[in-house]
LUMROLO-447427 format. One record per residue (C-alpha): residue number from 1; x negated, z negated, y. Coordinates in steps of 0.1 Angstrom, whole numbers. Example, Ala and Ser with C-alpha at 12.3 -4.5 7.8 and 13.67 -1.06 7.14 Angstrom:
<rs>
+-----+-------+-------+-------+
! num !     u !     w !     v !
+-----+-------+-------+-------+
!   1 !  -123 !   -78 !   -45 !
!   2 !  -137 !   -71 !   -11 !
+-----+-------+-------+-------+
</rs>
This chain:
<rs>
+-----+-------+-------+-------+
! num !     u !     w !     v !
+-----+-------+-------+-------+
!   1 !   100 !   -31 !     7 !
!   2 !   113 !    -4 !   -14 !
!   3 !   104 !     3 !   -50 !
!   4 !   110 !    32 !   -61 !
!   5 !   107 !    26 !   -99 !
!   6 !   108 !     0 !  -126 !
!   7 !    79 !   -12 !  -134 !
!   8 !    74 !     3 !  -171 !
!   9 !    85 !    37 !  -163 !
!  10 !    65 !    35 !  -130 !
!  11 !    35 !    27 !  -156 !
!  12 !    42 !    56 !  -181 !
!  13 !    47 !    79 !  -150 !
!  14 !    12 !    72 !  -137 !
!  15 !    -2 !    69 !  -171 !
!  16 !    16 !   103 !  -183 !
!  17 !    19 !   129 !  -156 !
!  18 !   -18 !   131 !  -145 !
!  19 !   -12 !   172 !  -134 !
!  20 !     6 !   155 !  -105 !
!  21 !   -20 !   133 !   -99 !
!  22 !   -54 !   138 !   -74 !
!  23 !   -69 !   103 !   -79 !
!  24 !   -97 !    87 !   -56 !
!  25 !  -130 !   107 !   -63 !
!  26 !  -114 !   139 !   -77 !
!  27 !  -114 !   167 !   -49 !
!  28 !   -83 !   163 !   -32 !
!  29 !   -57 !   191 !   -26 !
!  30 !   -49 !   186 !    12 !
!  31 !   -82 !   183 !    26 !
!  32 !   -78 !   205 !    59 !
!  33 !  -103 !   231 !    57 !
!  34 !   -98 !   248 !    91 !
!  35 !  -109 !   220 !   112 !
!  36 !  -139 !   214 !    88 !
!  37 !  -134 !   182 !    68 !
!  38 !  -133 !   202 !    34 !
!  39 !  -170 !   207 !    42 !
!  40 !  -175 !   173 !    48 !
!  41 !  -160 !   161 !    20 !
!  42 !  -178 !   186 !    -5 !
!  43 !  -211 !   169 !     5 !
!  44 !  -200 !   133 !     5 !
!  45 !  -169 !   132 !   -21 !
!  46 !  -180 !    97 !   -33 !
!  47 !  -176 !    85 !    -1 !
!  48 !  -146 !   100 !    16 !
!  49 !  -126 !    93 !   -19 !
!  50 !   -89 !   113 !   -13 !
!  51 !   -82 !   128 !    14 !
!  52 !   -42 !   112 !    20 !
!  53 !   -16 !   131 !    39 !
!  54 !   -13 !   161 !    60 !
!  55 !   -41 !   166 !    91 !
!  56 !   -22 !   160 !   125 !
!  57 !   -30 !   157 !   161 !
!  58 !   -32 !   118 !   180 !
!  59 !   -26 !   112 !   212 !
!  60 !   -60 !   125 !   227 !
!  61 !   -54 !   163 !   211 !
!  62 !   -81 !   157 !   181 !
!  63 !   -70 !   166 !   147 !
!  64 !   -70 !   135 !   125 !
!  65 !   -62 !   131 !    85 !
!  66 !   -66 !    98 !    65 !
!  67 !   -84 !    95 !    34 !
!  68 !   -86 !    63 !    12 !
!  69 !  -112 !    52 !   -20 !
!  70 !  -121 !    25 !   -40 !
!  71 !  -147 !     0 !   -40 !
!  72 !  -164 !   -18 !   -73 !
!  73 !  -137 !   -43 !   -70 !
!  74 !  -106 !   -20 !   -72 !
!  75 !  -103 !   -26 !   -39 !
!  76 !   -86 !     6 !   -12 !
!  77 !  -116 !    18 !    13 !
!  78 !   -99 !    36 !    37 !
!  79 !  -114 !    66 !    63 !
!  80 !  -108 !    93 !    88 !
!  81 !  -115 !   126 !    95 !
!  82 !  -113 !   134 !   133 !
!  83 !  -119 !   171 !   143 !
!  84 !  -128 !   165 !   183 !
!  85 !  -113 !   188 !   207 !
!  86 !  -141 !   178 !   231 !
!  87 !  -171 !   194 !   213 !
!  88 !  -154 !   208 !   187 !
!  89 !  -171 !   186 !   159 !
!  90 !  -159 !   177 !   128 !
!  91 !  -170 !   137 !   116 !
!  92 !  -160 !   116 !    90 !
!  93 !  -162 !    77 !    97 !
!  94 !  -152 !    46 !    76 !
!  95 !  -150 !    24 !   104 !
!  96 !  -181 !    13 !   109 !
!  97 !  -202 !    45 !   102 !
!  98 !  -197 !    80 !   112 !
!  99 !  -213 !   115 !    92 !
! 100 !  -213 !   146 !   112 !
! 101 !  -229 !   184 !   106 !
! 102 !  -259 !   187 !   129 !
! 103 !  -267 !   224 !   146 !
! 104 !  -291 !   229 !   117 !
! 105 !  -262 !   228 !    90 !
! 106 !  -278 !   195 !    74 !
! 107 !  -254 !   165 !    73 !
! 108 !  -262 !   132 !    94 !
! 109 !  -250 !    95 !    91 !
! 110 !  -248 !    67 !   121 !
! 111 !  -234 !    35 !   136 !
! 112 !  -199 !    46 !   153 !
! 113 !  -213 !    29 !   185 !
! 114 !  -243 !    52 !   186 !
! 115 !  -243 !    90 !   191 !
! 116 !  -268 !   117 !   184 !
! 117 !  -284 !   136 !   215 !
! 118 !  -269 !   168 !   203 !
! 119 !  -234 !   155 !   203 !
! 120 !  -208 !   140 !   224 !
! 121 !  -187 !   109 !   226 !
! 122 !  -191 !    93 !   193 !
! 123 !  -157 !    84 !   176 !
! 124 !  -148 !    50 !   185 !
! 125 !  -146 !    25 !   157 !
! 126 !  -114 !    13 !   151 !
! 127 !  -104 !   -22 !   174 !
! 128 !   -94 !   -49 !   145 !
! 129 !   -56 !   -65 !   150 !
! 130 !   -56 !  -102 !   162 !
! 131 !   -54 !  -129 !   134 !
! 132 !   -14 !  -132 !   136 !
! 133 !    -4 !  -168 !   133 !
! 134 !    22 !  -176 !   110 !
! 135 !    57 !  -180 !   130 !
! 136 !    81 !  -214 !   124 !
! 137 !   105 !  -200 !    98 !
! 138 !   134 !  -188 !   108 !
! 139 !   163 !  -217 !   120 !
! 140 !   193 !  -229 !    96 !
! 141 !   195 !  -238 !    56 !
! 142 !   198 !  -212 !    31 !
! 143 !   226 !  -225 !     1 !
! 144 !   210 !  -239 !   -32 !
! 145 !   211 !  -208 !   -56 !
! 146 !   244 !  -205 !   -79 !
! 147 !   249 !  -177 !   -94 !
! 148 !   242 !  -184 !  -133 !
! 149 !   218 !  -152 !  -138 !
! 150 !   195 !  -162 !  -106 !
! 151 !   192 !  -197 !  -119 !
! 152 !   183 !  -187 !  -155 !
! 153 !   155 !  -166 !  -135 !
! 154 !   142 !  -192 !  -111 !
! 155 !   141 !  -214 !  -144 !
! 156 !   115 !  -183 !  -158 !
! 157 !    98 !  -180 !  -130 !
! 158 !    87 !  -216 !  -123 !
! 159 !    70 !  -212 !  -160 !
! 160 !    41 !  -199 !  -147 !
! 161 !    17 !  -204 !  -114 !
! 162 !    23 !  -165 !   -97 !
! 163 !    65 !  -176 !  -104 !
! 164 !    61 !  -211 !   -88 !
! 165 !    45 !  -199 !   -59 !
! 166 !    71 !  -170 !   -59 !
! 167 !    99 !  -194 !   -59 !
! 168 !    75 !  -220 !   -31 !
! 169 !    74 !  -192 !    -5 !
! 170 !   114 !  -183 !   -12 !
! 171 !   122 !  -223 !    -2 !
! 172 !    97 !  -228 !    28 !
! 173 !   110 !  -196 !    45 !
! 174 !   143 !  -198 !    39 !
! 175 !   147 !  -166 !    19 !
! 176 !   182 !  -154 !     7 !
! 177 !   180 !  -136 !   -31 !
! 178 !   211 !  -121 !   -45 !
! 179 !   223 !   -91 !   -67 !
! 180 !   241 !   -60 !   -46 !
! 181 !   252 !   -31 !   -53 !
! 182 !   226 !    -5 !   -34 !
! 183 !   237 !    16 !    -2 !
! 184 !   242 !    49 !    -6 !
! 185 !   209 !    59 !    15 !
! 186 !   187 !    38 !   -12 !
! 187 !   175 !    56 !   -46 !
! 188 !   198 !    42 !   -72 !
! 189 !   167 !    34 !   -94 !
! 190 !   152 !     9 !   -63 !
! 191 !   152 !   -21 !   -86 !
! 192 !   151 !   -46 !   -51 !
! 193 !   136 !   -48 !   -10 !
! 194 !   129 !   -72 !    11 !
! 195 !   144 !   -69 !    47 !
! 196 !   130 !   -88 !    71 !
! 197 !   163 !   -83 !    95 !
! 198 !   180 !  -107 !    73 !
! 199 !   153 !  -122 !    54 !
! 200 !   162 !  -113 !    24 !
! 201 !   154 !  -102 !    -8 !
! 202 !   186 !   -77 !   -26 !
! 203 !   179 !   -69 !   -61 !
! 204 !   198 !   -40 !   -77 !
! 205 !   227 !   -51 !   -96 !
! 206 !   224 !   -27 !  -121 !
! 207 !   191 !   -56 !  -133 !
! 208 !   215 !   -83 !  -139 !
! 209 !   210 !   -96 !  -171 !
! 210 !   173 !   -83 !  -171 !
! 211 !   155 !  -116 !  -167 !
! 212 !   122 !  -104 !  -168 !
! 213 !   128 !   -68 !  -142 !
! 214 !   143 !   -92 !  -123 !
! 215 !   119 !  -120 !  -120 !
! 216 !    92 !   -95 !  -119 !
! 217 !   108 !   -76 !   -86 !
! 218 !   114 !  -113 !   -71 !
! 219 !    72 !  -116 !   -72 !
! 220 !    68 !   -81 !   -57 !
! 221 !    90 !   -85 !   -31 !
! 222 !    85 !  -119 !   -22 !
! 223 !    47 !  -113 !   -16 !
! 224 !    59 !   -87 !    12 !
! 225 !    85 !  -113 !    29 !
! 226 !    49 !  -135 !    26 !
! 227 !    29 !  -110 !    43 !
! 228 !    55 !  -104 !    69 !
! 229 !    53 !  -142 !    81 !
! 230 !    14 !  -145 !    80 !
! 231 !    13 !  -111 !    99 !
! 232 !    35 !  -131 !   126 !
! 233 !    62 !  -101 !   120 !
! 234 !    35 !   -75 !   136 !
! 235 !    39 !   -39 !   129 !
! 236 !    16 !   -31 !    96 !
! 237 !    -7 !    -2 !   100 !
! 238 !    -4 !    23 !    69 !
! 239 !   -38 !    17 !    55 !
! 240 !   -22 !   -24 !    54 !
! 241 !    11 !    -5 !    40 !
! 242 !    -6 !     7 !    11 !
! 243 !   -29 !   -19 !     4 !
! 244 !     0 !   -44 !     1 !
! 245 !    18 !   -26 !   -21 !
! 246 !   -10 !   -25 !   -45 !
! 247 !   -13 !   -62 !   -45 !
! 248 !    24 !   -66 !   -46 !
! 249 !    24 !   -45 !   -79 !
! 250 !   -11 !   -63 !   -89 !
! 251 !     7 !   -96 !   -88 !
! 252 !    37 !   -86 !  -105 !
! 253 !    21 !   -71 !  -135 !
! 254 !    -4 !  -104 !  -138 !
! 255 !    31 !  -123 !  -141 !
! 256 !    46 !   -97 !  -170 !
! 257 !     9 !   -95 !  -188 !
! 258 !    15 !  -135 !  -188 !
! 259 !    44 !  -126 !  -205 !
! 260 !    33 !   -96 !  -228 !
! 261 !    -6 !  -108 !  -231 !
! 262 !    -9 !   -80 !  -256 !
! 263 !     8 !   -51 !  -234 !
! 264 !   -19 !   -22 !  -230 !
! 265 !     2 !    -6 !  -204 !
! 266 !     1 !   -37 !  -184 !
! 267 !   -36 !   -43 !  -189 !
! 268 !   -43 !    -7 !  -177 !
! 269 !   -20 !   -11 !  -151 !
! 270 !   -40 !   -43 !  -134 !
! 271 !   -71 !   -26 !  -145 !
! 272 !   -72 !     1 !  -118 !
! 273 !   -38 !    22 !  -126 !
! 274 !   -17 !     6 !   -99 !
! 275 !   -40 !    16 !   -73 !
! 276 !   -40 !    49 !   -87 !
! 277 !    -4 !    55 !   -83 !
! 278 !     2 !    38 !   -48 !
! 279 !   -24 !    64 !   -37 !
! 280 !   -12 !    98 !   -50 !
! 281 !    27 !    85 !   -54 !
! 282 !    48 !   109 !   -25 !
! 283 !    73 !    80 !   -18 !
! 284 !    44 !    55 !   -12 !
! 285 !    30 !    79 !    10 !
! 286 !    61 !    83 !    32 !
! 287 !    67 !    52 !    29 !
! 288 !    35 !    39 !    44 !
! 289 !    23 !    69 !    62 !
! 290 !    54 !    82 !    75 !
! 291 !    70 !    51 !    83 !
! 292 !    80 !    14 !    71 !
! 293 !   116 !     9 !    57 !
! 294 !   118 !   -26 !    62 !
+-----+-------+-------+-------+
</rs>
Protein backbone atom coordinates (compact mmCIF):
# COMPACT_ATOMS: atom_id res chain seq x y z
CA UNK A 1 0.00 0.00 0.00
CA UNK A 2 1.24 3.32 -0.83
CA UNK A 3 2.39 5.98 1.61
CA UNK A 4 2.39 8.96 0.60
CA UNK A 5 4.59 10.64 3.37
CA UNK A 6 7.04 10.00 6.06
CA UNK A 7 5.84 9.58 8.97
CA UNK A 8 7.04 12.91 10.90
CA UNK A 9 6.14 15.23 8.22
CA UNK A 10 2.89 13.20 7.64
CA UNK A 11 2.39 14.21 11.63
CA UNK A 12 3.31 17.93 11.35
CA UNK A 13 1.11 18.06 8.19
CA UNK A 14 -2.02 16.88 10.03
CA UNK A 15 -1.02 18.64 13.14
CA UNK A 16 -0.16 22.05 11.16
CA UNK A 17 -2.39 22.62 8.17
CA UNK A 18 -5.84 22.29 9.89
CA UNK A 19 -7.54 25.05 7.04
CA UNK A 20 -7.27 21.95 4.84
CA UNK A 21 -8.68 19.92 7.24
CA UNK A 22 -12.75 19.01 7.78
CA UNK A 23 -12.41 16.47 10.64
CA UNK A 24 -15.24 13.89 11.81
CA UNK A 25 -18.02 16.09 13.54
CA UNK A 26 -17.13 19.42 11.90
CA UNK A 27 -19.67 20.20 9.05
CA UNK A 28 -18.28 18.82 6.08
CA UNK A 29 -17.67 20.64 2.76
CA UNK A 30 -19.04 18.12 0.24
CA UNK A 31 -22.18 17.16 1.64
CA UNK A 32 -24.53 17.10 -1.47
CA UNK A 33 -27.17 19.44 -0.85
CA UNK A 34 -29.36 18.93 -4.02
CA UNK A 35 -30.38 15.50 -3.27
CA UNK A 36 -31.05 16.44 0.46
CA UNK A 37 -28.38 14.97 2.71
CA UNK A 38 -27.05 18.46 3.83
CA UNK A 39 -30.47 18.51 5.55
CA UNK A 40 -29.98 15.38 7.06
CA UNK A 41 -26.83 16.00 8.20
CA UNK A 42 -27.65 19.53 9.87
CA UNK A 43 -30.03 17.67 12.16
CA UNK A 44 -27.94 14.66 13.10
CA UNK A 45 -24.12 15.91 12.57
CA UNK A 46 -23.00 13.76 15.54
CA UNK A 47 -24.17 10.95 13.89
CA UNK A 48 -23.39 11.14 10.17
CA UNK A 49 -19.65 12.39 11.22
CA UNK A 50 -18.03 13.64 7.55
CA UNK A 51 -19.50 13.30 4.87
CA UNK A 52 -16.34 11.51 2.47
CA UNK A 53 -16.14 11.90 -1.24
CA UNK A 54 -18.18 13.21 -4.02
CA UNK A 55 -22.16 11.97 -4.22
CA UNK A 56 -22.50 9.49 -7.25
CA UNK A 57 -25.07 7.18 -8.77
CA UNK A 58 -24.85 2.98 -8.06
CA UNK A 59 -26.08 0.65 -10.13
CA UNK A 60 -29.89 0.99 -9.29
CA UNK A 61 -29.83 5.01 -10.40
CA UNK A 62 -29.95 6.24 -6.54
CA UNK A 63 -27.58 8.94 -5.64
CA UNK A 64 -25.25 7.60 -2.94
CA UNK A 65 -22.18 9.50 -0.91
CA UNK A 66 -20.14 7.95 1.99
CA UNK A 67 -19.60 9.44 5.18
CA UNK A 68 -17.44 8.08 8.02
CA UNK A 69 -17.08 9.08 12.23
CA UNK A 70 -15.66 8.03 15.16
CA UNK A 71 -16.74 5.97 18.01
CA UNK A 72 -15.44 6.43 21.97
CA UNK A 73 -12.71 4.13 21.06
CA UNK A 74 -11.19 6.00 18.05
CA UNK A 75 -12.62 3.68 16.12
CA UNK A 76 -14.00 4.74 12.00
CA UNK A 77 -18.10 4.43 11.98
CA UNK A 78 -18.80 4.46 8.64
CA UNK A 79 -22.47 5.51 6.68
CA UNK A 80 -24.43 6.34 3.65
CA UNK A 81 -26.51 8.70 2.20
CA UNK A 82 -28.80 7.19 -0.46
CA UNK A 83 -31.14 9.72 -2.26
CA UNK A 84 -33.87 6.97 -3.86
CA UNK A 85 -34.92 7.53 -7.31
CA UNK A 86 -37.98 5.41 -6.40
CA UNK A 87 -39.81 7.84 -4.03
CA UNK A 88 -37.60 10.38 -4.22
CA UNK A 89 -36.44 10.24 -0.47
CA UNK A 90 -33.47 11.25 1.01
CA UNK A 91 -32.14 8.62 4.18
CA UNK A 92 -29.19 8.29 6.01
CA UNK A 93 -28.35 4.72 7.36
CA UNK A 94 -25.32 3.32 9.34
CA UNK A 95 -25.97 -0.08 8.52
CA UNK A 96 -28.20 -1.16 10.77
CA UNK A 97 -30.42 1.91 11.25
CA UNK A 98 -31.94 4.20 8.78
CA UNK A 99 -33.24 8.29 9.47
CA UNK A 100 -35.49 9.68 6.94
CA UNK A 101 -37.64 13.30 6.72
CA UNK A 102 -41.27 12.33 7.23
CA UNK A 103 -44.23 14.41 5.10
CA UNK A 104 -44.52 16.58 8.25
CA UNK A 105 -40.77 17.94 7.94
CA UNK A 106 -39.84 16.08 11.39
CA UNK A 107 -36.97 13.64 11.14
CA UNK A 108 -37.56 9.72 11.95
CA UNK A 109 -35.19 6.81 12.85
CA UNK A 110 -35.76 2.84 12.18
CA UNK A 111 -34.38 -0.76 11.75
CA UNK A 112 -33.16 -0.87 7.92
CA UNK A 113 -35.40 -4.01 7.65
CA UNK A 114 -38.56 -2.09 8.61
CA UNK A 115 -40.12 0.78 6.67
CA UNK A 116 -42.59 3.48 7.59
CA UNK A 117 -46.20 3.35 5.96
CA UNK A 118 -45.60 6.57 4.26
CA UNK A 119 -42.53 5.44 2.48
CA UNK A 120 -41.26 2.88 0.14
CA UNK A 121 -38.70 0.17 0.02
CA UNK A 122 -36.52 0.75 2.90
CA UNK A 123 -32.67 0.84 2.04
CA UNK A 124 -31.36 -2.56 2.43
CA UNK A 125 -28.67 -3.04 5.03
CA UNK A 126 -25.57 -3.74 3.77
CA UNK A 127 -24.85 -8.04 3.26
CA UNK A 128 -21.54 -8.64 5.44
CA UNK A 129 -18.42 -10.36 3.40
CA UNK A 130 -17.74 -14.09 4.24
CA UNK A 131 -15.05 -14.75 6.97
CA UNK A 132 -12.09 -15.28 4.34
CA UNK A 133 -9.90 -18.12 5.42
CA UNK A 134 -6.37 -17.56 5.42
CA UNK A 135 -4.83 -19.12 1.99
CA UNK A 136 -1.47 -21.66 2.21
CA UNK A 137 1.31 -19.16 1.58
CA UNK A 138 2.46 -18.79 -1.50
CA UNK A 139 4.92 -21.98 -2.89
CA UNK A 140 8.95 -21.67 -2.95
CA UNK A 141 11.71 -20.21 -0.26
CA UNK A 142 12.38 -16.66 -0.16
CA UNK A 143 16.66 -16.11 0.34
CA UNK A 144 17.85 -15.36 4.03
CA UNK A 145 18.21 -11.46 4.08
CA UNK A 146 21.82 -10.01 3.16
CA UNK A 147 22.02 -6.94 2.46
CA UNK A 148 23.94 -5.26 5.55
CA UNK A 149 21.35 -2.23 6.08
CA UNK A 150 18.21 -4.77 6.11
CA UNK A 151 19.99 -6.90 8.63
CA UNK A 152 20.98 -4.10 10.96
CA UNK A 153 16.97 -3.35 10.69
CA UNK A 154 15.54 -6.81 11.27
CA UNK A 155 18.20 -6.76 14.32
CA UNK A 156 15.94 -3.31 15.49
CA UNK A 157 13.00 -4.62 14.85
CA UNK A 158 13.07 -7.88 16.74
CA UNK A 159 13.75 -5.50 19.93
CA UNK A 160 10.40 -5.05 20.51
CA UNK A 161 6.92 -7.21 20.38
CA UNK A 162 5.06 -5.02 17.21
CA UNK A 163 8.96 -5.59 15.30
CA UNK A 164 8.94 -9.43 16.19
CA UNK A 165 5.76 -9.94 14.96
CA UNK A 166 6.56 -7.67 11.95
CA UNK A 167 9.56 -9.79 11.16
CA UNK A 168 7.12 -13.41 12.27
CA UNK A 169 4.53 -12.59 9.46
CA UNK A 170 7.58 -11.54 6.78
CA UNK A 171 9.06 -15.48 7.45
CA UNK A 172 5.64 -17.42 7.59
CA UNK A 173 4.57 -15.81 4.25
CA UNK A 174 7.38 -15.73 2.51
CA UNK A 175 7.62 -12.02 2.03
CA UNK A 176 10.59 -10.47 -0.12
CA UNK A 177 11.88 -6.84 1.52
CA UNK A 178 14.39 -4.92 -0.42
CA UNK A 179 15.51 -1.22 -1.24
CA UNK A 180 14.55 0.03 -5.06
CA UNK A 181 14.75 2.83 -6.64
CA UNK A 182 10.76 4.00 -7.09
CA UNK A 183 9.03 3.87 -10.67
CA UNK A 184 8.44 6.84 -12.28
CA UNK A 185 4.46 6.55 -11.78
CA UNK A 186 5.09 6.39 -7.68
CA UNK A 187 5.49 9.86 -5.65
CA UNK A 188 9.15 10.08 -5.01
CA UNK A 189 8.37 10.76 -1.28
CA UNK A 190 6.51 7.05 -1.04
CA UNK A 191 8.86 5.90 1.61
CA UNK A 192 7.68 1.84 0.72
CA UNK A 193 4.27 -0.57 -0.65
CA UNK A 194 3.44 -3.71 -0.44
CA UNK A 195 2.41 -5.56 -3.70
CA UNK A 196 0.67 -8.48 -3.39
CA UNK A 197 1.52 -9.48 -7.26
CA UNK A 198 4.95 -10.30 -6.05
CA UNK A 199 4.53 -10.41 -2.36
CA UNK A 200 6.61 -7.98 -1.58
CA UNK A 201 7.38 -5.21 0.37
CA UNK A 202 9.87 -2.28 -1.78
CA UNK A 203 11.06 0.43 0.44
CA UNK A 204 12.43 3.61 -1.14
CA UNK A 205 16.01 3.70 -1.50
CA UNK A 206 16.42 7.08 -0.82
CA UNK A 207 15.64 5.42 3.34
CA UNK A 208 18.73 3.54 3.29
CA UNK A 209 20.63 4.28 6.17
CA UNK A 210 17.40 5.48 8.05
CA UNK A 211 17.03 2.55 10.44
CA UNK A 212 14.22 3.74 12.13
CA UNK A 213 11.93 5.22 8.67
CA UNK A 214 12.79 2.14 7.52
CA UNK A 215 11.86 -0.30 10.30
CA UNK A 216 8.91 1.83 10.86
CA UNK A 217 7.51 1.50 7.05
CA UNK A 218 8.48 -2.49 7.31
CA UNK A 219 5.51 -2.51 10.36
CA UNK A 220 3.11 -0.44 8.20
CA UNK A 221 3.43 -2.32 5.28
CA UNK A 222 3.74 -5.64 6.61
CA UNK A 223 0.37 -5.36 8.47
CA UNK A 224 -1.28 -4.75 4.91
CA UNK A 225 0.62 -7.99 3.20
CA UNK A 226 -1.10 -9.54 6.75
CA UNK A 227 -4.43 -8.29 6.03
CA UNK A 228 -4.25 -9.37 2.49
CA UNK A 229 -3.74 -13.19 3.54
CA UNK A 230 -6.36 -13.31 6.34
CA UNK A 231 -8.77 -11.58 3.78
CA UNK A 232 -7.96 -14.77 1.59
CA UNK A 233 -6.71 -12.03 -1.19
CA UNK A 234 -10.54 -10.65 -1.45
CA UNK A 235 -11.10 -7.41 -2.91
CA UNK A 236 -11.24 -4.77 0.25
CA UNK A 237 -14.25 -2.54 0.33
CA UNK A 238 -13.16 1.28 0.87
CA UNK A 239 -14.69 1.70 4.23
CA UNK A 240 -11.93 -1.72 5.09
CA UNK A 241 -9.40 0.53 2.81
CA UNK A 242 -9.42 3.24 5.20
CA UNK A 243 -9.77 1.52 8.27
CA UNK A 244 -6.58 -0.43 7.56
CA UNK A 245 -4.62 2.25 6.96
CA UNK A 246 -5.35 3.74 10.20
CA UNK A 247 -4.23 0.73 12.04
CA UNK A 248 -1.34 0.37 9.83
CA UNK A 249 -0.21 3.91 10.79
CA UNK A 250 -1.54 3.09 14.60
CA UNK A 251 0.85 0.28 14.68
CA UNK A 252 3.67 1.99 13.33
CA UNK A 253 3.65 4.91 15.52
CA UNK A 254 3.18 2.45 18.88
CA UNK A 255 6.65 0.99 17.49
CA UNK A 256 8.45 4.73 17.10
CA UNK A 257 6.68 5.93 20.54
CA UNK A 258 8.53 2.62 21.91
CA UNK A 259 11.33 4.26 20.64
CA UNK A 260 10.80 8.05 21.43
CA UNK A 261 8.48 7.37 24.69
CA UNK A 262 8.67 11.14 25.17
CA UNK A 263 7.61 12.22 21.41
CA UNK A 264 4.34 14.53 21.82
CA UNK A 265 3.92 14.22 18.10
CA UNK A 266 3.80 10.58 18.34
CA UNK A 267 1.55 10.53 21.36
CA UNK A 268 -1.00 12.82 19.54
CA UNK A 269 -0.59 10.99 16.63
CA UNK A 270 -1.90 7.38 18.30
CA UNK A 271 -4.20 9.59 20.37
CA UNK A 272 -6.70 10.24 17.60
CA UNK A 273 -4.51 12.28 14.89
CA UNK A 274 -3.94 9.45 12.59
CA UNK A 275 -7.47 8.81 12.08
CA UNK A 276 -7.88 12.36 11.55
CA UNK A 277 -5.61 12.48 8.54
CA UNK A 278 -6.57 9.12 6.81
CA UNK A 279 -10.02 10.73 6.76
CA UNK A 280 -9.58 14.24 5.27
CA UNK A 281 -6.00 13.22 3.49
CA UNK A 282 -7.03 13.50 -0.75
CA UNK A 283 -4.51 10.65 -1.56
CA UNK A 284 -6.07 8.34 1.14
CA UNK A 285 -9.23 9.16 -0.31
CA UNK A 286 -8.38 8.10 -3.91
CA UNK A 287 -6.65 5.70 -2.73
CA UNK A 288 -9.42 3.83 -0.93
CA UNK A 289 -12.32 5.39 -2.54
CA UNK A 290 -11.27 5.62 -5.88
CA UNK A 291 -9.46 2.54 -6.17
CA UNK A 292 -6.72 0.17 -4.46
CA UNK A 293 -3.02 0.36 -5.86
CA UNK A 294 -1.89 -2.75 -4.72
Amino acid sequence: MFRALLLGFVLLFALFSSSAHAFPGDPPRVCNADYGFQAIYELIPGTVGSCMGTANYNDSGDVVQQTANRDKNDNIIFGLFVWRQADNRAVFTDGARTWIIDPKGVLQSRPNSEAFAWEGTPVPTPTPKPTPVPPVPPPGEVAPITDPDLVRVFDLLRGDATGRHAARVIEQYKIVVLYLALPPHIPSDTSGYYTSDFNTIVLNALMRGDDNATAATIIHETYHAEQYYIRAGYERSPLECLQEEVDAFRLEAKWLQSRQPDNFIVGLYLNGWVLDFVLVNPAYQELCLGGTLE
